[in-house]
C-alpha positions as CSV (number, residue, x, y, z in Angstrom):
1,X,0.0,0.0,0.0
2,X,1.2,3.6,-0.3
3,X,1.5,6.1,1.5
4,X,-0.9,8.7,2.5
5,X,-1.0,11.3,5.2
6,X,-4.5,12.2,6.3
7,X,-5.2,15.8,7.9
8,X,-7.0,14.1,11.3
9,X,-4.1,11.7,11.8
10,X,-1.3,14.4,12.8
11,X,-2.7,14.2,16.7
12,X,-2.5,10.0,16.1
13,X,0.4,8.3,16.3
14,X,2.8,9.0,13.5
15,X,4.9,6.7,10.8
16,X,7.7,8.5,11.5
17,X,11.3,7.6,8.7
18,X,14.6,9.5,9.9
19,X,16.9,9.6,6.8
20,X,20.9,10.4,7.2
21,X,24.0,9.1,5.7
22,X,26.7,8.4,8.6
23,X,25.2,6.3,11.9
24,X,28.4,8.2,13.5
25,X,28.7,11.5,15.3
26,X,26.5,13.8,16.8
27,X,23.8,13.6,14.0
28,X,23.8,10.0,14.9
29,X,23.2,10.4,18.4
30,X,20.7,13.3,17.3
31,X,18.6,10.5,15.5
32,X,18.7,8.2,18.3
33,X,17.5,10.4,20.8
34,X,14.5,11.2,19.0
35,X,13.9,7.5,17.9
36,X,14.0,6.6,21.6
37,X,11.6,9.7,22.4
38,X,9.0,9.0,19.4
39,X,8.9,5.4,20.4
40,X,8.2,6.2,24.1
41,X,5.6,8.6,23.3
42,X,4.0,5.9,20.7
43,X,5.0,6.7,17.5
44,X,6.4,4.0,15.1
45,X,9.5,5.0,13.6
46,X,12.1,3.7,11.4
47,X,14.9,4.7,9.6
48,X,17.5,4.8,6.4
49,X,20.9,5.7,6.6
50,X,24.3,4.5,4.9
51,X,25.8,0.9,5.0
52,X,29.4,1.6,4.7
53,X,30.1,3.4,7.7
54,X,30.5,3.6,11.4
55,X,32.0,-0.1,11.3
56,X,31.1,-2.0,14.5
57,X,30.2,0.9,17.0
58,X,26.9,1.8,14.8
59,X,25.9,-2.0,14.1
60,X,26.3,-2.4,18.0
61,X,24.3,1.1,18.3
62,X,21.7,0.2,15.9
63,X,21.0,-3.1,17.3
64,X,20.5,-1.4,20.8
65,X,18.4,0.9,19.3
66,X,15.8,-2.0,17.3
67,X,13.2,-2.6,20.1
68,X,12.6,1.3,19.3
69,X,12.5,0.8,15.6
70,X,8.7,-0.8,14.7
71,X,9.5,0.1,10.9
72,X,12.9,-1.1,11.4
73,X,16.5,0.3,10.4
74,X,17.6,0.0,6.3
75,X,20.8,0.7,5.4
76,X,22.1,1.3,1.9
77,X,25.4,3.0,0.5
78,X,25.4,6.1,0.6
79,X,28.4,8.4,-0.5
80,X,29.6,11.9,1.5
81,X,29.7,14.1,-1.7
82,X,27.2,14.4,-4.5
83,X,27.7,11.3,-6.9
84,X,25.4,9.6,-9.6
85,X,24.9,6.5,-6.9
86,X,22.4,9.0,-5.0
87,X,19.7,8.4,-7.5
88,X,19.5,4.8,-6.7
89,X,19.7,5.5,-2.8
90,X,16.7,7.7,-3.2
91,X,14.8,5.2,-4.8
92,X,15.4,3.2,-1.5
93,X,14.4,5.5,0.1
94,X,11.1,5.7,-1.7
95,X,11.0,2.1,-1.3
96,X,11.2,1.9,2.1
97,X,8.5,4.8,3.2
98,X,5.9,3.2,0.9
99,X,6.3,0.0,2.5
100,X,6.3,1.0,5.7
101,X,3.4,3.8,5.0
102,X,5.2,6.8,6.4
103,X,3.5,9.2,7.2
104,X,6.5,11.9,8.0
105,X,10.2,11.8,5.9
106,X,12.6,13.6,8.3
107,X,16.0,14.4,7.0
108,X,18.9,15.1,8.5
109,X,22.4,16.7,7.2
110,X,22.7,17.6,3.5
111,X,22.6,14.1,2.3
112,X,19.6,12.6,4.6
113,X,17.9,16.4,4.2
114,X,18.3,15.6,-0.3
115,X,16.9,12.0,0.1
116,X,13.5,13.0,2.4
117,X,13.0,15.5,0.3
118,X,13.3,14.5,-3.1
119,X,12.0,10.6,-2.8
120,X,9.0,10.5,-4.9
121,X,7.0,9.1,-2.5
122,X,3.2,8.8,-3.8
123,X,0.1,9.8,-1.8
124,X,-3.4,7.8,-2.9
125,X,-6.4,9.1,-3.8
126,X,-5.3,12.8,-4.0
127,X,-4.0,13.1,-0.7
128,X,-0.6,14.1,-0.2
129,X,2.5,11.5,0.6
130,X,4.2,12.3,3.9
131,X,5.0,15.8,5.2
132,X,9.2,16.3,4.5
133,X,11.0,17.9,7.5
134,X,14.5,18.6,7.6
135,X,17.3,19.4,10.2
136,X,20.4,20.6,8.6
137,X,23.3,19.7,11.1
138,X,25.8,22.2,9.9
139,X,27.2,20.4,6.4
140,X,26.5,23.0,3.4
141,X,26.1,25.6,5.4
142,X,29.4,26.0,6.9
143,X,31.2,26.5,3.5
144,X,33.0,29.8,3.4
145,X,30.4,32.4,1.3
146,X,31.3,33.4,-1.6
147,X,33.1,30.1,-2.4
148,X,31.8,28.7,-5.7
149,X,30.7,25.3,-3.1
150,X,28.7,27.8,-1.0
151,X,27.1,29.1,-4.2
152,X,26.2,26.1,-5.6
153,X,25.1,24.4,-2.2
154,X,23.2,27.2,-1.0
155,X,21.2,27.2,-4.3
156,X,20.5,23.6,-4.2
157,X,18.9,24.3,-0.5
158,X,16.8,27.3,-2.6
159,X,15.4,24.3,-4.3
160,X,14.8,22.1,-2.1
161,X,13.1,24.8,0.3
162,X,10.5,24.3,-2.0
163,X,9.9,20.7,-1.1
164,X,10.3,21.0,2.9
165,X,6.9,21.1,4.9
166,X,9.2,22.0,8.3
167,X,12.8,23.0,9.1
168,X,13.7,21.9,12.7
169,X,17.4,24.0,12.7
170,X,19.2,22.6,15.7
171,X,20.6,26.4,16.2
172,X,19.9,29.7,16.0
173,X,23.6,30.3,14.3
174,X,22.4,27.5,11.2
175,X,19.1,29.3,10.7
176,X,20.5,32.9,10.5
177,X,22.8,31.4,7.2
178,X,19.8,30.2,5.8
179,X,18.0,33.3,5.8
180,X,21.3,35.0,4.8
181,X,21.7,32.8,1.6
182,X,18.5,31.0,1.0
183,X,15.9,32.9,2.2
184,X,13.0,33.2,4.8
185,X,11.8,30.1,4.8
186,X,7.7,29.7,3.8
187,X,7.5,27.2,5.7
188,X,7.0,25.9,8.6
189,X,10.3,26.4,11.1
190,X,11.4,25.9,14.8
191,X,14.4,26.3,16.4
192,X,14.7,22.5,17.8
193,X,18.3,22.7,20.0
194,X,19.7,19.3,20.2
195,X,18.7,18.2,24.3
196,X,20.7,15.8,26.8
197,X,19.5,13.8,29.7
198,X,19.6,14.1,32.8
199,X,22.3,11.4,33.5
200,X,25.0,13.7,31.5
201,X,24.9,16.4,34.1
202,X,26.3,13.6,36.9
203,X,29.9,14.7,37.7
204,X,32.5,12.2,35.9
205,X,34.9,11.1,38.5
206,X,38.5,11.4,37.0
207,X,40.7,9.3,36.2
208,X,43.9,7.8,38.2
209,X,46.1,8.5,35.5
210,X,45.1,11.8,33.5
211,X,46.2,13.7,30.2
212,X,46.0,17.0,30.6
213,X,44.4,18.0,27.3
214,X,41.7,16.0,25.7
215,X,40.5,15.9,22.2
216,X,37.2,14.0,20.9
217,X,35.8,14.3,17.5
218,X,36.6,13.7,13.7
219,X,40.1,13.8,12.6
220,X,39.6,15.9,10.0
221,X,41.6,19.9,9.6
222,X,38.4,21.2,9.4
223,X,37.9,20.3,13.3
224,X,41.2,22.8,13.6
225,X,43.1,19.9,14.8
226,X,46.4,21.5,13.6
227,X,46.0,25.0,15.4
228,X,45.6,22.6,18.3
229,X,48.7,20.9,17.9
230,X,50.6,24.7,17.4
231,X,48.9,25.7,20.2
232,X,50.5,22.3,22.4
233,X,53.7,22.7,20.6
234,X,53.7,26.4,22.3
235,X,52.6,25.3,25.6
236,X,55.2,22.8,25.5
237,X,58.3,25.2,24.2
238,X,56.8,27.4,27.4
239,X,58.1,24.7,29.6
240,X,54.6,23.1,30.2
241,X,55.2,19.6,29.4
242,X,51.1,18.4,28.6
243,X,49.6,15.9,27.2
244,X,47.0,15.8,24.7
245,X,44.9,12.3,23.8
246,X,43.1,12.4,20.9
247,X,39.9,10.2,20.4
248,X,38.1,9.6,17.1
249,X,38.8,8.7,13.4
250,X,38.5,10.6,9.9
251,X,40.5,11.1,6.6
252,X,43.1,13.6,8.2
253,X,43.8,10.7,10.5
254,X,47.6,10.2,9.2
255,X,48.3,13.6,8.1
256,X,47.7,14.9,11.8
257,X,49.8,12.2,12.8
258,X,52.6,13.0,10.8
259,X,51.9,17.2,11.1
260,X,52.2,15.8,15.3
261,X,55.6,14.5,14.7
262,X,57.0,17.3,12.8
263,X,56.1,19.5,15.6
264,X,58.1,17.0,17.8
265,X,54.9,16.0,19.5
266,X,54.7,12.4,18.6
267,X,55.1,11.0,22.2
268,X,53.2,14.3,23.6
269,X,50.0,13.3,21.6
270,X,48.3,10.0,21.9
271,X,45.9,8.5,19.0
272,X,43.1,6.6,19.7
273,X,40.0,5.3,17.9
274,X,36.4,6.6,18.4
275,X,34.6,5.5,22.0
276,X,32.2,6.4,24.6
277,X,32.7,10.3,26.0
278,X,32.5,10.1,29.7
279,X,34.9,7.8,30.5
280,X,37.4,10.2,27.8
281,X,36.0,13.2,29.5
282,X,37.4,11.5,33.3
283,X,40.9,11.3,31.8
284,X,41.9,14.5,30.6
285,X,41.6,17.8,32.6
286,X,41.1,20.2,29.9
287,X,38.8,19.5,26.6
288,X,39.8,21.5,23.7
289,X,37.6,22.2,20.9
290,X,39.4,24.2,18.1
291,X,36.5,23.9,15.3
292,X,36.3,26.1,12.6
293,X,33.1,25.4,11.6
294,X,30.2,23.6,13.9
295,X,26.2,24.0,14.2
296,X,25.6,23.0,17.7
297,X,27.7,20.1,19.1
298,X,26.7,17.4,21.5
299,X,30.2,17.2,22.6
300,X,30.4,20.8,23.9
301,X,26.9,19.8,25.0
302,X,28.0,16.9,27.1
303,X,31.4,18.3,28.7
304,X,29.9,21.7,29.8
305,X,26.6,19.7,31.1
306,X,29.4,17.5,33.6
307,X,31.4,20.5,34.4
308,X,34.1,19.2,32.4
309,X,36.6,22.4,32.0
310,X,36.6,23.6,28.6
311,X,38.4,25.8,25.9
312,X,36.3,26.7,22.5
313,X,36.3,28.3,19.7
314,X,33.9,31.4,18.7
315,X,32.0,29.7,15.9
316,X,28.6,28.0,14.9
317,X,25.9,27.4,17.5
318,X,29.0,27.5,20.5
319,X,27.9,30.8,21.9
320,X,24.4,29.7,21.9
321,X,25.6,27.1,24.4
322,X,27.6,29.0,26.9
323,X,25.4,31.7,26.4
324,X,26.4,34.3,29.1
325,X,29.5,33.0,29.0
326,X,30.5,33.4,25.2
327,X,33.1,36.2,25.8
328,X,35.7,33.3,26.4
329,X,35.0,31.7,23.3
330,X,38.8,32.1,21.4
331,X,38.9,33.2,17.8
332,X,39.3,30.2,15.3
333,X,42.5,29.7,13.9
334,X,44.6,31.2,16.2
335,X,47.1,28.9,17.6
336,X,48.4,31.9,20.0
337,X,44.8,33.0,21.3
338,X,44.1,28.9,21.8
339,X,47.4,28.4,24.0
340,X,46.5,31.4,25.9
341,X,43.1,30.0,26.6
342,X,44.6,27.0,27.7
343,X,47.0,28.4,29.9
344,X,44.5,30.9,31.6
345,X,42.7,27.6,32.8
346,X,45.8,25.8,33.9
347,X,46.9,28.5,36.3
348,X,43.2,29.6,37.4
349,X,42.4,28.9,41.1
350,X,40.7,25.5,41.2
351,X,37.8,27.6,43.3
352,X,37.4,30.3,40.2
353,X,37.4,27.4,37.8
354,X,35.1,24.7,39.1
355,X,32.7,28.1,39.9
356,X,32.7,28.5,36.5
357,X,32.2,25.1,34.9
358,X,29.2,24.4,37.4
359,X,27.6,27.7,36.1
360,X,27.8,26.6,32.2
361,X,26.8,23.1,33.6
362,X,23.1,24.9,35.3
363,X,23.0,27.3,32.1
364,X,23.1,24.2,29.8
365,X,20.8,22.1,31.7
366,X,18.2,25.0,31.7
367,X,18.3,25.5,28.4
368,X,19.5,22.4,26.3
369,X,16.8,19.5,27.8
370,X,16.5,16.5,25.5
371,X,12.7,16.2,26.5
372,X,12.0,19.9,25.3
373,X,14.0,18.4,21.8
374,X,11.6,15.9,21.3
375,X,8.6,17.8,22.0
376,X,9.5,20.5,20.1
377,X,10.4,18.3,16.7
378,X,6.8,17.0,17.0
379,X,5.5,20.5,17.7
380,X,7.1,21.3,14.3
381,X,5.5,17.8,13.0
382,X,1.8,19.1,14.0
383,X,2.5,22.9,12.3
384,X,3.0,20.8,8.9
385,X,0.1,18.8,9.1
386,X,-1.8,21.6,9.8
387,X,-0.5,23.5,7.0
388,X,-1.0,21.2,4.7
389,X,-4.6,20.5,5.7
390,X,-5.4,24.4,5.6
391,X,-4.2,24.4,1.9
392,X,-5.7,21.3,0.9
393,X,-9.1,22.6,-1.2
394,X,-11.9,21.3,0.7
395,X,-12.8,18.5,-2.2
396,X,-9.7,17.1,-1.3
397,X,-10.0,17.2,3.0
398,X,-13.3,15.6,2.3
399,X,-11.5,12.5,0.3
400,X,-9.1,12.7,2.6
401,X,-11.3,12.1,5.6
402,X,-13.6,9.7,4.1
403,X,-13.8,6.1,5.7
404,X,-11.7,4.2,4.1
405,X,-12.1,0.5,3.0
406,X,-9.7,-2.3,4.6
């Protein structure tokens, strides 16, 4: 059967298909968290994302995450960057709402946010197929403007625009550059900030043997993982002798490696592979976040929310989360301004410092709730539907409300 989304059912419980490329990163753990909430709350939810990465840590994730999944978990390759192969895995997608009889394609990132939107999912009897929402998770957006990628992705976002019933923007920073170089959107929108539980705001109990600095995240440059390694190299000729351990994977892996050892660093820094943050957070003193781009990142998220200390740069959706605090945001880039931010913490009164990291910890847990997140994305849900309906000509409500035959 196909599927069809009737006006009355948008207060029922919901067929609910997430669509994203990597089950690895924050935008995974984004999708989770909802899939958990929607399930709780009675929705049926499934979802579509790529089948060539995240290795064993996302089959182990998505097999924890099943019992929540009554429409189940697809995957299918999906590539990073535009390629021909996209046609076919929008097809699947396609595929997979019809069977399942979705009633709401959510998107998220550039690739997920393309599939959800463009899948020509059919509607019977002249009611509509699902209603498409989207949450962009940074991605396109963070290319530098004027850039001939920024052009052409911005304008591809124009287009789809057209297509989205709802944009759930995860931060205030992500919607501002869409209204810079898309447009206001005539839509629906919220601003949906990505929540954490309650158990994340439990102080971590550190470790016996500590690093000083701690990195966790993609190894890629665009992380600014080699203005952290200047900035350590500078500590270091200052006659601080830290360590830094690095968790995660990416493409940069053994170019950072290697840009490590040229700095002399190689037995400063330590390398190892993606993993659970708390028990990372307990051994290093200081985590160091030297993005240059970001939308709003769970792992600021999580280390302010235990009072980790913290050093960050200015960009993205990271001054929405220290909010008040913002000023100590460092410039990205700047290796100097980055050591500097380091040292300040280093030789701050333990008093002044853990004052500091239990404010952000109360500001963050005020604001940044992952219940809120959940009720919020269906909040933007129920706007759709109730768009749609009010545009539907009434011909078309009254087929659409009409008993139907099993």
């Amino acid at each position: 059967m196909v599927a069809s989304v009737r006006p009355q059912e948008a207060a029922q419980p919901l067929r609910i298909l997430h669509v994203f490329r990597a089950p690895i990163g924050g935008l995974f753990r984004h999708v989770v968290d909802l899939a958990r909430l929607q399930s709780a709350a009675g929705h049926r939810v499934g979802i579509v994302c790529d089948s060539t990465t995240g290795g064993s840590r996302a089959e182990e994730a998505l097999r924890d995450l099943l019992p929540c999944l009554a429409l189940g978990a697809t995957r299918v390759p999906m590539r990073r960057n535009p390629h021909p192969s996209d046609l076919s895995a929008m097809m699947s997608v396609r595929d997979v709402a019809e069977r399942v009889r979705a009633g709401v394609l959510h998107g998220h990132g550039a690739k997920g946010g393309v599939y959800a939107r463009l899948a020509p999912v059919r509607g019977d009897d002249g009611v509509p197929g699902p209603i498409r929402a989207y949450t962009p998770h940074g991605g396109s957006y963070n290319y530098r403007p004027g850039s001939l990628s920024h052009r052409g992705y911005m304008a591809a976002e124009g287009v789809l625009a057209r297509r989205t019933d709802v944009f759930l923007f995860e931060s205030e920073y992500v919607a501002a550059r869409h209204r810079t170089f898309v447009g206001e959107p005539k839509c629906q929108m919220r601003i949906v900030h990505n929540g954490i539980g309650e158990a994340e705001f439990v102080p971590i109990a550190p470790a016996a043997d500590r690093y000083d600095l701690v990195y966790i995240g993609e190894l890629r440059e665009a992380k600014g993982i080699p203005w952290l390694l200047d900035a350590l190299a500078m500590l270091r000729n200052q006659g601080r002798a830290l360590r830094l351990l690095m968790v995660g994977s990416g493409p940069d892996a053994e170019s950072l490696q290697a840009y490590a050892a040229r700095l002399g660093l190689a037995e400063a820094v330590t390398f190892e592979p993606p993993q659970p943050i708390r028990p990372v957070l307990a051994r290093g003193r200081l985590m160091v976040v030297p993005s240059l781009a970001e939308s709003l990142p769970y792992v600021v998220l999580e280390a302010a929310a235990a009072g980790q200390p913290l050093v960050a740069t200015n960009v993205g959706g990271i001054p929405e989360i220290f909010g008040p605090s913002a000023f100590e945001l460092v410039p990205p880039r700047d290796a100097g301004a980055l050591s500097g931010a380091i040292a300040k913490i280093f030789d701050e009164p333990p008093e002044a410092r853990d004052a500091r990291c239990a404010a952000l910890s109360d500001f963050v847990q005020a604001r940044f709730s992952m219940t809120r997140m959940g009720a919020d994305v269906l909040s933007g849900y129920a706007a759709a539907f109730a768009a749609r309906s009010a545009a539907m000509p009434s011909s078309a409500v009254a087929r659409a409300t009409a008993p139907k035959s099993a």
